[in-house]
DRENDO-1510 file (C-alpha; in Angstrom, 1 decimal, always signed):
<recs>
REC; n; res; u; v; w
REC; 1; UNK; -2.4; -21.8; +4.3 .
REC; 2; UNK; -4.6; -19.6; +5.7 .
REC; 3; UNK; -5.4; -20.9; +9.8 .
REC; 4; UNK; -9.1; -21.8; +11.2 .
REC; 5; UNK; -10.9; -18.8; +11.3 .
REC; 6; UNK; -8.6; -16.1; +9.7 .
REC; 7; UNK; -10.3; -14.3; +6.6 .
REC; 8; UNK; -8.4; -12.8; +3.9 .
REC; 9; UNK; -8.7; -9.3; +2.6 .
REC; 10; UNK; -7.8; -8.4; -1.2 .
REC; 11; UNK; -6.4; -4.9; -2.4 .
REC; 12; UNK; -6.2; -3.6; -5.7 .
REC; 13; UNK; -3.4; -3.0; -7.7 .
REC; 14; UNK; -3.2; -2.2; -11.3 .
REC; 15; UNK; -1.8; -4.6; -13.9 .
REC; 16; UNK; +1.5; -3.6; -14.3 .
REC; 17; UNK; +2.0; -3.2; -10.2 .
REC; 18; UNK; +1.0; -7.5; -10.1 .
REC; 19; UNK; +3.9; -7.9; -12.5 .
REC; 20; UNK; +6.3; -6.0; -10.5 .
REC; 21; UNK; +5.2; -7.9; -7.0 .
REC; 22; UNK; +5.6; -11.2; -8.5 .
REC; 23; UNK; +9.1; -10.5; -9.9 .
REC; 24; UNK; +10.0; -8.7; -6.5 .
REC; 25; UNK; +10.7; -5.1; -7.5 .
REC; 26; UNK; +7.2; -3.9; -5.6 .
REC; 27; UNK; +6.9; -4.0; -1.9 .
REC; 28; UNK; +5.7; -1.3; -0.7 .
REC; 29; UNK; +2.4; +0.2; -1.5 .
REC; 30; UNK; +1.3; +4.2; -0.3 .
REC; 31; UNK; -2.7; +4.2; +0.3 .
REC; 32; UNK; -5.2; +7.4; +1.6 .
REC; 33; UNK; -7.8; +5.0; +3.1 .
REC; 34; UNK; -9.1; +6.3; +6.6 .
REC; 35; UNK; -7.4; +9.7; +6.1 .
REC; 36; UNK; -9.8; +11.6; +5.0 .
REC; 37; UNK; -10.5; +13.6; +7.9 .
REC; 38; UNK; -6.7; +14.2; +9.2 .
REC; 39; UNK; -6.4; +15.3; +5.0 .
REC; 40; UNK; -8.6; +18.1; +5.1 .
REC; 41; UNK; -5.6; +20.1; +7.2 .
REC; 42; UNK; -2.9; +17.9; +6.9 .
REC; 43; UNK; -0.2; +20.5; +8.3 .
REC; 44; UNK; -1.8; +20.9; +11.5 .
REC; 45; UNK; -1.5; +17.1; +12.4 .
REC; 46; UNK; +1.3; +15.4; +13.5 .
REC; 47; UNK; +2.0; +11.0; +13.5 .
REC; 48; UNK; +3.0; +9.9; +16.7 .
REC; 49; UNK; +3.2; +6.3; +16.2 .
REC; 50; UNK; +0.8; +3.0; +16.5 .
REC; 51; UNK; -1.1; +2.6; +19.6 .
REC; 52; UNK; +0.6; +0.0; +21.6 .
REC; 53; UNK; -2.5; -0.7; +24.2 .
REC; 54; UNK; -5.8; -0.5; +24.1 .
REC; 55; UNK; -7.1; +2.9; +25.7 .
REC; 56; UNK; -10.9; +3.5; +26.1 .
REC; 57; UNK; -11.7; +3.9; +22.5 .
REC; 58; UNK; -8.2; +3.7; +21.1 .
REC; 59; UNK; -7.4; +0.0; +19.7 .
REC; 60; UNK; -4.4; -2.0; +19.1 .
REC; 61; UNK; -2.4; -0.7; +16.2 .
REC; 62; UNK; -4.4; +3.1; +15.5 .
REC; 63; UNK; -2.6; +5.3; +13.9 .
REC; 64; UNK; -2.4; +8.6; +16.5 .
REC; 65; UNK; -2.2; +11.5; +15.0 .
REC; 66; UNK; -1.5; +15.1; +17.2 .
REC; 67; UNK; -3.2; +18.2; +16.7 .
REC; 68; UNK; +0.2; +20.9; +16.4 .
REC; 69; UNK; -1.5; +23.8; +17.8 .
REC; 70; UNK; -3.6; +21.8; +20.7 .
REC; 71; UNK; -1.3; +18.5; +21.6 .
REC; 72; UNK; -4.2; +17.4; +24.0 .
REC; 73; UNK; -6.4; +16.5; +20.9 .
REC; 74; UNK; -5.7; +13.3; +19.5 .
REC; 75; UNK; -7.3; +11.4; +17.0 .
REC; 76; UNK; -6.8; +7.2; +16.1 .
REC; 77; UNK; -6.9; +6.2; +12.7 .
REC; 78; UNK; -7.8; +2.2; +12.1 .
REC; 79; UNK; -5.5; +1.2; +9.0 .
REC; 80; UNK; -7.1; -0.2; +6.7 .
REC; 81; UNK; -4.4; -3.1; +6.9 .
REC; 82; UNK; -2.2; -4.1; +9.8 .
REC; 83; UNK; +0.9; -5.9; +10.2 .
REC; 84; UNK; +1.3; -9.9; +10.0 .
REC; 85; UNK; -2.4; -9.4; +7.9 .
REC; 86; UNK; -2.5; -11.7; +4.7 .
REC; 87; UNK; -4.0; -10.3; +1.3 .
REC; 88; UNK; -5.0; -11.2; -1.5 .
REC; 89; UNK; -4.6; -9.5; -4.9 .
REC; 90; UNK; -7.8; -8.4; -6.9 .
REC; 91; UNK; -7.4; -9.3; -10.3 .
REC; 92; UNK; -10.0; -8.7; -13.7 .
REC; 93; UNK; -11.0; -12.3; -14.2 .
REC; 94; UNK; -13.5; -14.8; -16.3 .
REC; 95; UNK; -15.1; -18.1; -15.8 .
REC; 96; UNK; -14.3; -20.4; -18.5 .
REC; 97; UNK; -16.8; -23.1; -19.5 .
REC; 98; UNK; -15.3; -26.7; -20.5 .
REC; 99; UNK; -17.8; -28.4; -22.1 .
REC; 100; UNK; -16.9; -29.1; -25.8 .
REC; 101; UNK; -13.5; -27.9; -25.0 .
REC; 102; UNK; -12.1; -30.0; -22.8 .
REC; 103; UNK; -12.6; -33.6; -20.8 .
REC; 104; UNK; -13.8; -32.4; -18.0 .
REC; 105; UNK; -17.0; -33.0; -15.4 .
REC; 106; UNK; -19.9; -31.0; -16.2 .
REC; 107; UNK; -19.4; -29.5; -12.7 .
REC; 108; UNK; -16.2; -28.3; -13.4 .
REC; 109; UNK; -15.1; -25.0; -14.3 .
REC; 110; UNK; -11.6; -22.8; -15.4 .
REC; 111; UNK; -10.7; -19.4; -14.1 .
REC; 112; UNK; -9.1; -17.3; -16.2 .
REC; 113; UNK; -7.0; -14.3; -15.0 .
REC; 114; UNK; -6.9; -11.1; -17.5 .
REC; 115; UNK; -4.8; -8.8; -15.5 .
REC; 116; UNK; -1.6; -10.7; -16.5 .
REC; 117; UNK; -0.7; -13.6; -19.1 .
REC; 118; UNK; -3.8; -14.8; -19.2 .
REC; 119; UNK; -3.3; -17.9; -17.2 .
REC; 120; UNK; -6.1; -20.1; -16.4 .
REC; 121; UNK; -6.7; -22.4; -13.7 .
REC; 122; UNK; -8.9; -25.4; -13.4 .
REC; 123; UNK; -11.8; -26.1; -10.9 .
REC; 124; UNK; -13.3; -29.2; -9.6 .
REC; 125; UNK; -17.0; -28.1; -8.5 .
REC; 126; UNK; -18.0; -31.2; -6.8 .
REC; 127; UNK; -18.6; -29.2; -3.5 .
REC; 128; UNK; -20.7; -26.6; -5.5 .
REC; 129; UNK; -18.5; -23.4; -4.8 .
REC; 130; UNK; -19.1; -21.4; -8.2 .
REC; 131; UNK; -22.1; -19.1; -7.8 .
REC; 132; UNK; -22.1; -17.1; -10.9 .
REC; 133; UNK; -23.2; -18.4; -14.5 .
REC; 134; UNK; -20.3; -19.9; -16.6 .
REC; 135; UNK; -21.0; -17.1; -19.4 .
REC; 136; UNK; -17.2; -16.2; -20.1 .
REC; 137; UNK; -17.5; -12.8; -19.1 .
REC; 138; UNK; -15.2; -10.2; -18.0 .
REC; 139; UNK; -15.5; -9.7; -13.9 .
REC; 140; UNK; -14.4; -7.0; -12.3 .
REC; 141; UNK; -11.4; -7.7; -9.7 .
REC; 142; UNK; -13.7; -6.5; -7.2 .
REC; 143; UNK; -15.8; -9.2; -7.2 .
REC; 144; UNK; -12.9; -12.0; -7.5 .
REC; 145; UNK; -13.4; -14.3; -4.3 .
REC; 146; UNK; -10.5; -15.1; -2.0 .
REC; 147; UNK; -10.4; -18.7; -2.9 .
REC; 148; UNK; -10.1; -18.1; -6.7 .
REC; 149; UNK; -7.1; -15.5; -6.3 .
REC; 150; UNK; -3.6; -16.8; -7.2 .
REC; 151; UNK; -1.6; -14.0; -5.3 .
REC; 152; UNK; -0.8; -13.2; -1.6 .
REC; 153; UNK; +1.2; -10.6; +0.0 .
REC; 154; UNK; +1.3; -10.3; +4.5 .
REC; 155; UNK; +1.7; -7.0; +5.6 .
REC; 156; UNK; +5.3; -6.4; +7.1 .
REC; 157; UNK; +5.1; -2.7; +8.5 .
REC; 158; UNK; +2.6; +0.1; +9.0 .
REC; 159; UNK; +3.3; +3.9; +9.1 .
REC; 160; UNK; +1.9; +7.1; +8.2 .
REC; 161; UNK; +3.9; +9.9; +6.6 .
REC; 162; UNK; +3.3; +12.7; +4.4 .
REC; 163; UNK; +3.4; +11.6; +0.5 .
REC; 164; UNK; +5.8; +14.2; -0.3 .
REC; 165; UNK; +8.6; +12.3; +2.2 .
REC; 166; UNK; +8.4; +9.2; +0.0 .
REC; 167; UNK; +12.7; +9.2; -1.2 .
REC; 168; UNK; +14.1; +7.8; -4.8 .
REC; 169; UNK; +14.6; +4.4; -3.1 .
REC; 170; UNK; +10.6; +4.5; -1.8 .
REC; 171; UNK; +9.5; +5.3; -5.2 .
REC; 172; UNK; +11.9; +1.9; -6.6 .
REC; 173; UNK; +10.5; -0.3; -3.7 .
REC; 174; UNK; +6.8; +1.5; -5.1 .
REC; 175; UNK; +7.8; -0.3; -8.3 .
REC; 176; UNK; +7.3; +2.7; -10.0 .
REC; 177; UNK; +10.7; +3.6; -12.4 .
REC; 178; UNK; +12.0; +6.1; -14.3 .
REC; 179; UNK; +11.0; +5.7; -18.2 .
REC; 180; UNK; +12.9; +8.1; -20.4 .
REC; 181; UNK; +10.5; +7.1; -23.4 .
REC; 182; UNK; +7.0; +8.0; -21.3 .
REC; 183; UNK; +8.2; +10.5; -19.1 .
REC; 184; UNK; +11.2; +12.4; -20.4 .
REC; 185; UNK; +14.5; +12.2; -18.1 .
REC; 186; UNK; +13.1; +12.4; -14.8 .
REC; 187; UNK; +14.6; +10.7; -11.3 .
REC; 188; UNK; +12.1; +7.9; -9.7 .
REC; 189; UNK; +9.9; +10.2; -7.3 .
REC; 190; UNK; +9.0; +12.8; -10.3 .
REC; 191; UNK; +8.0; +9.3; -12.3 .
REC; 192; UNK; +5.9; +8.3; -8.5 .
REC; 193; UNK; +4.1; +12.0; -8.6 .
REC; 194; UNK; +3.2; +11.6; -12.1 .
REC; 195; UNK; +1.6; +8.4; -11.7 .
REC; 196; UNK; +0.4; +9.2; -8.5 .
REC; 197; UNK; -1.4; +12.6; -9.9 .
REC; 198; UNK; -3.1; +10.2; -12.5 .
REC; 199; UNK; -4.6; +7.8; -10.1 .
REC; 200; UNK; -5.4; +10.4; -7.1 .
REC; 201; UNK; -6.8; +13.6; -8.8 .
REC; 202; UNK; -8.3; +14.9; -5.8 .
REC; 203; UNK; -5.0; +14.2; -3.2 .
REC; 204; UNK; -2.4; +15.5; -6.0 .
REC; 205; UNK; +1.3; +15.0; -5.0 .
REC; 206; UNK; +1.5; +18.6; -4.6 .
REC; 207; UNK; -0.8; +18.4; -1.9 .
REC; 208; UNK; +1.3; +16.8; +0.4 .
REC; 209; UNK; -1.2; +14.6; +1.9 .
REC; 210; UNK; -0.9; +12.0; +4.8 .
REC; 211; UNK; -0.6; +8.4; +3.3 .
REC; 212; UNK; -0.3; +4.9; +5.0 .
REC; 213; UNK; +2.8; +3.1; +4.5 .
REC; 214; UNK; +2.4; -0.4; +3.9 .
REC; 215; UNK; +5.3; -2.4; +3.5 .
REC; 216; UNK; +4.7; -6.2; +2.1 .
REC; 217; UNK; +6.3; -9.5; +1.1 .
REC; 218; UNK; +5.0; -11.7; -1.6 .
REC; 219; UNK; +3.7; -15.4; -0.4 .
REC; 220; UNK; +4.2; -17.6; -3.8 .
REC; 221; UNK; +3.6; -20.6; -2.0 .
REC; 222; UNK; +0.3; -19.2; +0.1 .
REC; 223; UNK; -2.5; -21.7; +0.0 .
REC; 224; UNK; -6.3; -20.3; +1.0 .
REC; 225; UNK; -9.1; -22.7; +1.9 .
REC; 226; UNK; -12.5; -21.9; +2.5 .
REC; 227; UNK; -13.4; -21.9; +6.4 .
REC; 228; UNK; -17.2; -24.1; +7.1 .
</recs>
């Protein structure tokens, strides 16, 4: 359960990816958020860590990254997600409407999730906490609100490294596996680059780019409430 005050984040993952967290063979996800700048010469920087203190304008937990050929410059990256930070998981959702369905108040409501098995979940709306019009339509997991979502994950560790580092084991804790039928006989981190090339057109594998490393475990039991 989420404490007084804390707010909950949600990242995106696509379908297939949910599946894989909530069986446990995903725990790690590779992002480009915030690097945009360090990734238009990623060979001349180098990582040295997360910030430890607070110095003038660097905060708790930036990524510092080294300029090779002049070591005094030195640039702090804010990850987009840090460690012991809770998330939730976007998913493509819809509100379902009870009335002539089901024996429910007229206030009430169901959620249904479309990104996997369709399950749907029943609301009480006695506290008025449904905003949108209960027209059944498909919403994008952008706009799914933290209290609807039905999956968690806590950030567990935070690093920056350049994709092209990521090792056979990384590409199995990616969740991303080698499919002889889809693509050909191939080891795990060719299967990562081609999915990876899909998603990130403009930071291809062959790139090399500088990625955040987020390691994660799955909260099952995770409860959010709404803080007033």
């Amino acid at each position: 359960m989420n404490r007084k005050g804390e707010t909950v984040n949600g990242i995106l993952f696509k379908p297939e990816l949910i599946k894989r967290i909530v069986a446990g063979e995903k725990d790690v996800t590779r992002r480009l958020d915030h690097l945009k700048e360090i990734n238009i010469e990623p060979d001349k920087w180098e990582f040295c860590g997360l910030a430890v203190n607070k110095i003038q304008k660097v905060k708790l937990g930036d990524a510092l990254f080294i300029n090779k050929d002049f070591p005094l410059e030195v640039k702090a990256i804010n990850p987009r997600y840090h460690v012991g930070e809770v998330l939730f998981i976007r998913e493509s959702w819809r509100i379902i409407n009870p009335i002539g369905k089901y024996l429910h108040n007229p206030y009430d409501f169901g959620i249904e999730y479309l990104s996997i098995n369709h399950e749907v979940r029943w609301w009480t709306d006695n506290g008025n906490i449904i905003n949108y019009p209960i027209d059944e339509k498909t919403r994008s997991p952008l706009f799914l609100p933290a209290l609807f979502a039905r999956h968690f994950i806590q950030i567990t560790d935070v690093r920056s490294e350049r994709l092209q580092d990521i090792t056979d084991e990384e590409a199995q804790r990616e969740g991303v596996f080698s499919d002889p039928v889809k693509w050909g006989d191939c080891c795990h981190v060719d299967a990562f680059m081609r999915i990876w090339d899909i998603i990130n057109p403009d930071h291809p594998f062959a790139s090399n780019p500088w990625v955040f490393r987020y390691a994660f475990k799955y909260l099952p039991d995770y409860k959010y409430e709404v803080i007033r």
